[in-house]
C-alpha positions as CSV (number, residue, x, y, z in Angstrom):
1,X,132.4,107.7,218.8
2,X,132.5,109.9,215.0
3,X,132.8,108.0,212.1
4,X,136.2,109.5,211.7
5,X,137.6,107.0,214.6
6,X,137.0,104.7,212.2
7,X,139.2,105.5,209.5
8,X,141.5,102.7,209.5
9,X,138.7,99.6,209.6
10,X,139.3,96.8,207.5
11,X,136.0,97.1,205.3
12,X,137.6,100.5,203.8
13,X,140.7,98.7,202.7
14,X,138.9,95.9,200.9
15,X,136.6,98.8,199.2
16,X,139.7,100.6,197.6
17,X,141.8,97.1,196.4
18,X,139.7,97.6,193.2
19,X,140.4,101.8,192.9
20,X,144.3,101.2,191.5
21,X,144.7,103.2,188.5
22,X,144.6,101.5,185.5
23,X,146.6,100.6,182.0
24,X,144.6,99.1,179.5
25,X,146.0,97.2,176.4
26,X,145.3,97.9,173.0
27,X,145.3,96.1,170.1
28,X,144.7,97.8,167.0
29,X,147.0,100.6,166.5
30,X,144.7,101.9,164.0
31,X,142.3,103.2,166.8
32,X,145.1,105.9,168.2
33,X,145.5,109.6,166.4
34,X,148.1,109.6,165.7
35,X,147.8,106.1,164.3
36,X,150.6,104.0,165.2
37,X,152.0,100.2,163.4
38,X,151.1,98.2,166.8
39,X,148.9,97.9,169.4
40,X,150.3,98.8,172.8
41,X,149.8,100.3,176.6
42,X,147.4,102.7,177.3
43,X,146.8,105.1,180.0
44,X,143.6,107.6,180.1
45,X,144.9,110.9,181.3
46,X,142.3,110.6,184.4
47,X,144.4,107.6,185.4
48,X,147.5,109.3,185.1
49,X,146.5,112.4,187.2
50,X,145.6,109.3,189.9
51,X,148.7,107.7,189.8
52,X,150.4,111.3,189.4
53,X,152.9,110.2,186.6
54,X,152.7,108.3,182.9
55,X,154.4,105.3,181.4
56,X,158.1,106.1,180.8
57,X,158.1,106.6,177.0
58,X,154.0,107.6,176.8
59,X,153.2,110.5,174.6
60,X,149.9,111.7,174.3
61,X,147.0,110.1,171.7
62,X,143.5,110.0,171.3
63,X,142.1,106.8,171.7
64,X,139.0,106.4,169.0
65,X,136.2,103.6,170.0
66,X,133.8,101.9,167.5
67,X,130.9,104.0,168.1
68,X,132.9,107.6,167.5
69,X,133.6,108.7,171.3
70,X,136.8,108.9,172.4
71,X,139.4,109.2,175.2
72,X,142.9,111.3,176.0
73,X,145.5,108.9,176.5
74,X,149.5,108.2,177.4
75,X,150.3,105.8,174.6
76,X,153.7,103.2,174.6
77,X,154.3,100.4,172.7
78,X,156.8,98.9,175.4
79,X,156.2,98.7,179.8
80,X,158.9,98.1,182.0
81,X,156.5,96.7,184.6
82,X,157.6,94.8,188.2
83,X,154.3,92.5,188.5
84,X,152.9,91.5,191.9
85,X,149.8,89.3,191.1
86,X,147.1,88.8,188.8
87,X,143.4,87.7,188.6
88,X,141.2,86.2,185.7
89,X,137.4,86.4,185.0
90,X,135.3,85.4,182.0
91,X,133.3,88.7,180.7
92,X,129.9,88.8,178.8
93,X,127.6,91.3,178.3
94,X,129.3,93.7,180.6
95,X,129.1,91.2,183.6
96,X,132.1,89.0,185.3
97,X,131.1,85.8,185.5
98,X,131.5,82.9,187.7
99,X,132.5,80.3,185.5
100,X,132.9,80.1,181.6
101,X,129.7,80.6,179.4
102,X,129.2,79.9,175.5
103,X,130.4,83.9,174.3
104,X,132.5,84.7,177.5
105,X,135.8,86.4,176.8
106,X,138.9,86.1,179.3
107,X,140.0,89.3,180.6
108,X,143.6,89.4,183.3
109,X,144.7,91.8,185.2
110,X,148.2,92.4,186.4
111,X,149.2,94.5,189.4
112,X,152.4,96.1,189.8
113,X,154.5,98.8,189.5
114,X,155.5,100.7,186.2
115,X,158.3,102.5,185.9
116,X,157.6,106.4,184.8
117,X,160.2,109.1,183.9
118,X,160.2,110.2,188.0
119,X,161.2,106.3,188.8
120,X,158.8,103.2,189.4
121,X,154.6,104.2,190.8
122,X,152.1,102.3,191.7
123,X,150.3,100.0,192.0
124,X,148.5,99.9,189.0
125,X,146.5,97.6,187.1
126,X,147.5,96.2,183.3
127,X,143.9,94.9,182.3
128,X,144.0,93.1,178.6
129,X,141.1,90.7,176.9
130,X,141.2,87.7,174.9
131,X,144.1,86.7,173.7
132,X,145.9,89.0,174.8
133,X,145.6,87.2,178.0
134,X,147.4,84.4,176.9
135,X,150.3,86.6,175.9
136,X,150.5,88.2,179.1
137,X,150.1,85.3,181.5
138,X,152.8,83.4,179.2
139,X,155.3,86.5,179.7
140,X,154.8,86.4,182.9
141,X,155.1,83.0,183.5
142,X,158.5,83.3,181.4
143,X,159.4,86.0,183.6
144,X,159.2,84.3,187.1
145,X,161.3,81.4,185.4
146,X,164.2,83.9,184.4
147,X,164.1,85.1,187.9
148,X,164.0,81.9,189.8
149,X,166.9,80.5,187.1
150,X,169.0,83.9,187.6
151,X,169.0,84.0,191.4
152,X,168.9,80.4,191.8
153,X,165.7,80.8,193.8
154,X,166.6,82.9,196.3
155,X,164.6,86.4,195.4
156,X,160.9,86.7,194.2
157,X,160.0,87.6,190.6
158,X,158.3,90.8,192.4
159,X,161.6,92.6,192.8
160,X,162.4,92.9,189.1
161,X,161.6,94.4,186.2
162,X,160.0,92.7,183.2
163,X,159.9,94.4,179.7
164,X,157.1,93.9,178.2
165,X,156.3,95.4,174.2
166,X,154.0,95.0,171.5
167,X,155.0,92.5,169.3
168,X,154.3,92.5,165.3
169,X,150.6,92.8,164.0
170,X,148.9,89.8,163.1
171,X,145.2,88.7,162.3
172,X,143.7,86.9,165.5
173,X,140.8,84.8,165.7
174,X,138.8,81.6,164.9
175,X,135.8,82.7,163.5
176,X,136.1,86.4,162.3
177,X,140.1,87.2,162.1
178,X,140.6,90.6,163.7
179,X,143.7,92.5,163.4
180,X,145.9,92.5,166.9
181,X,149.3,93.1,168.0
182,X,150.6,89.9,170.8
183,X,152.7,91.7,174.0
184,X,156.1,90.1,174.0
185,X,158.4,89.8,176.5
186,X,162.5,91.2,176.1
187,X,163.8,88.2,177.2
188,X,167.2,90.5,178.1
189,X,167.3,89.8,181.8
190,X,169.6,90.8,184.2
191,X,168.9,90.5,188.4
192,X,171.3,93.6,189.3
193,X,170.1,95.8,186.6
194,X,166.4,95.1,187.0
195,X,166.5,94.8,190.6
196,X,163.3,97.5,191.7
197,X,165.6,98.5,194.8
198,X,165.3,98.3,198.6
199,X,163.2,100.9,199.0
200,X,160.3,99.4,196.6
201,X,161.2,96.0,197.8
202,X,160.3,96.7,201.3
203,X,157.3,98.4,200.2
204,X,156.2,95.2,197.9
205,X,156.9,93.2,201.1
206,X,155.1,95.4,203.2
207,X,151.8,95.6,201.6
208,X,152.0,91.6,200.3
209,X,148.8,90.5,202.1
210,X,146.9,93.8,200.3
211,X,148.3,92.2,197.0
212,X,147.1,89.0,197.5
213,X,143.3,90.0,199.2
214,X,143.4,92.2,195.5
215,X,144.0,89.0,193.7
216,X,141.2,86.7,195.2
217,X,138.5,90.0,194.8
218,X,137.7,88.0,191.9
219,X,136.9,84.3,193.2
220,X,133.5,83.2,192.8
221,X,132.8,86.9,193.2
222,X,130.5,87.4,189.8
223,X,129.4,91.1,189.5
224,X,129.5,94.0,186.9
225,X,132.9,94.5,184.5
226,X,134.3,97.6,184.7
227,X,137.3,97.4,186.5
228,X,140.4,98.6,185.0
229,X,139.5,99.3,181.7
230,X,137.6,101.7,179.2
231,X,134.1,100.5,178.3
232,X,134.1,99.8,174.4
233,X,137.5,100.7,174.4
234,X,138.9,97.3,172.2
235,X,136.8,95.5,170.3
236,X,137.6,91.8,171.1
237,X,140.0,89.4,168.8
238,X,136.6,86.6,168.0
239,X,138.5,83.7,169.9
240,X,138.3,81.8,173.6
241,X,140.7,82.0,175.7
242,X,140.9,79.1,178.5
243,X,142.4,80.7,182.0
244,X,146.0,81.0,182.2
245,X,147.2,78.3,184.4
246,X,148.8,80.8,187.1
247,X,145.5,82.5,187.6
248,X,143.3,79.8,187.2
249,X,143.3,79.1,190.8
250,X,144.9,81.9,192.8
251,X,144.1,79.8,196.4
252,X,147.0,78.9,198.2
253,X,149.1,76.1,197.5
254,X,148.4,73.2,199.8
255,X,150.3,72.0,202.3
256,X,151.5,68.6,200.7
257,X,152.5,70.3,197.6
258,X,154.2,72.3,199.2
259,X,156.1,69.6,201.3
260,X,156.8,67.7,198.1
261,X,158.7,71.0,196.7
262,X,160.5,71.8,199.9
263,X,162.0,68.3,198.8
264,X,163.2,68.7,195.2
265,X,164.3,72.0,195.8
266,X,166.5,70.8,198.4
267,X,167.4,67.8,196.4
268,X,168.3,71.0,193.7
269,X,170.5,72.5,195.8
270,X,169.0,75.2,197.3
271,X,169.4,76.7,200.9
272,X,166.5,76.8,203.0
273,X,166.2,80.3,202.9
274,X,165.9,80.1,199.1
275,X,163.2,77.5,199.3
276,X,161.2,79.9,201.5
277,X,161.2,82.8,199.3
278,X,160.2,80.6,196.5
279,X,157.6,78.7,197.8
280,X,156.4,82.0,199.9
281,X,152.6,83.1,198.9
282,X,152.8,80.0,196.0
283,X,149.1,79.9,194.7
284,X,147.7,76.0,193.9
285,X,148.5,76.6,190.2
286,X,151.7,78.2,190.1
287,X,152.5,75.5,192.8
288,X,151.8,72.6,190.3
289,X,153.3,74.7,187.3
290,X,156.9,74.4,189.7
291,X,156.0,70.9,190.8
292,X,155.8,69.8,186.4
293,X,158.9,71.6,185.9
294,X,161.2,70.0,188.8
295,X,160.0,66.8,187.9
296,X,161.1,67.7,184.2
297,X,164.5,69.0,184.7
């Protein structure tokens, strides 16, 4: 038998989850030519040619790092972005670590698809450090609420749009204050208009488990940093970052949590078809997130 039969093994599939191309977040504007008031999204042109389109909105920039080199990119300060999953590691000295260490800085990454002038591609990674993290993980978070409050549970945040864009400059940091710009989220949200479509919403449910085996890559899985970002790209805001709760623990939800939310939500009101789609690929965290806010409201 040649090699070639065995094109479609398993092993290939998990080699390429970490081969999306990749945004990275900036935070200085003063590190683009043309310099630019914010901080923002960008896209090396290498990354573009692999994902075969740019950011709706990106024009070109240079991106300048600390030590003189510097990199061709598609530069936006706002990303309409429809996010599948993320994953969280702490960083130091070029390594991903297993656990936090004294110096380690929080980098997420969010998969999903961006929208580009030609309509939405993907998937590609959003990578951001520090506190930038925070921001990110928050939107997000903000974003599945508006969702589940919009369609009254009964559609996934991964079928819309959220618009995410660099908010105003501000100096970062507990030690040494650094100068970054937060990523906001438009909080303008509307389920018909920002509805990805059938088409991508069969694809997103087609490839789910690929998402999700992309997602846990990173679980007690230390190794070198690289992925998704430009090496010395952004120098980091001087401040620790714990894990944002929905990727602290990206393992599923267990089975009594989840029996416990089957309950409120049908004490809500919801259908059981509703309940299904919401409680459908719930990680431990985000399952405990849900669980605090029923118990609130």
């Amino acid at each position: 038998m040649s090699w070639q039969d065995r094109e479609h093994s398993p092993l290939l599939q998990e080699e390429t989850l970490s081969e999306y191309p990749f945004i990275q977040y900036v935070n200085d504007g003063s590190t683009l030519e043309p310099r630019e008031a914010t901080g923002g999204f960008a896209m090396p042109t290498d990354q573009v040619e692999g994902l075969g389109a740019a950011p709706h909105g990106a024009t070109g920039h240079t991106l300048i790092f600390s030590n003189g080199d510097s990199n061709a990119v598609a530069f936006t300060d706002w990303l309409r972005f429809a996010p599948l999953a993320t994953r969280f590691a702490w960083v130091k000295d070029d390594n991903r670590l297993d656990s936090f260490v004294e110096g380690a800085r929080g980098k997420l990454q969010a998969l999903g698809y961006v929208e580009t002038e030609q309509g939405f591609a993907g998937p590609v990674m959003l990578t951001v450090k520090g506190m930038a993290s925070k921001d990110l993980s928050q939107a997000l978070r903000e974003h599945r609420q508006a969702v589940r409050k919009a369609t009254q549970g009964q559609a996934p945040s991964a079928f819309f749009t959220v618009l995410l864009h660099a908010g105003e400059p501000t100096l970062r940091g507990s030690k040494q204050k650094s100068r970054a710009t937060p990523i906001q989220r438009s909080d303008d949200f509307d389920p018909d208009r920002d509805y990805v479509g059938d088409e991508l919403a069969d694809i997103i449910e087609a490839e789910w488990e690929t998402y999700k085996q992309w997602a846990a890559a990173w679980q007690h899985n230390p190794g070198p940093n690289g992925d998704g970002e430009l090496a010395g790209a952004d120098a980091p805001v001087d401040d620790v970052v714990s894990p944002p709760v929905d990727v602290a623990d990206a393992s599923p939800a267990p089975e009594h949590i989840k029996r416990l939310l089957t309950a409120l939500l049908r004490g809500k009101g919801l259908a059981p078809d509703a309940i299904t789609a919401t409680l459908d690929g719930l990680t431990a965290s985000a399952a405990q997130a849900l669980l605090e806010e029923l118990k609130r409201s």
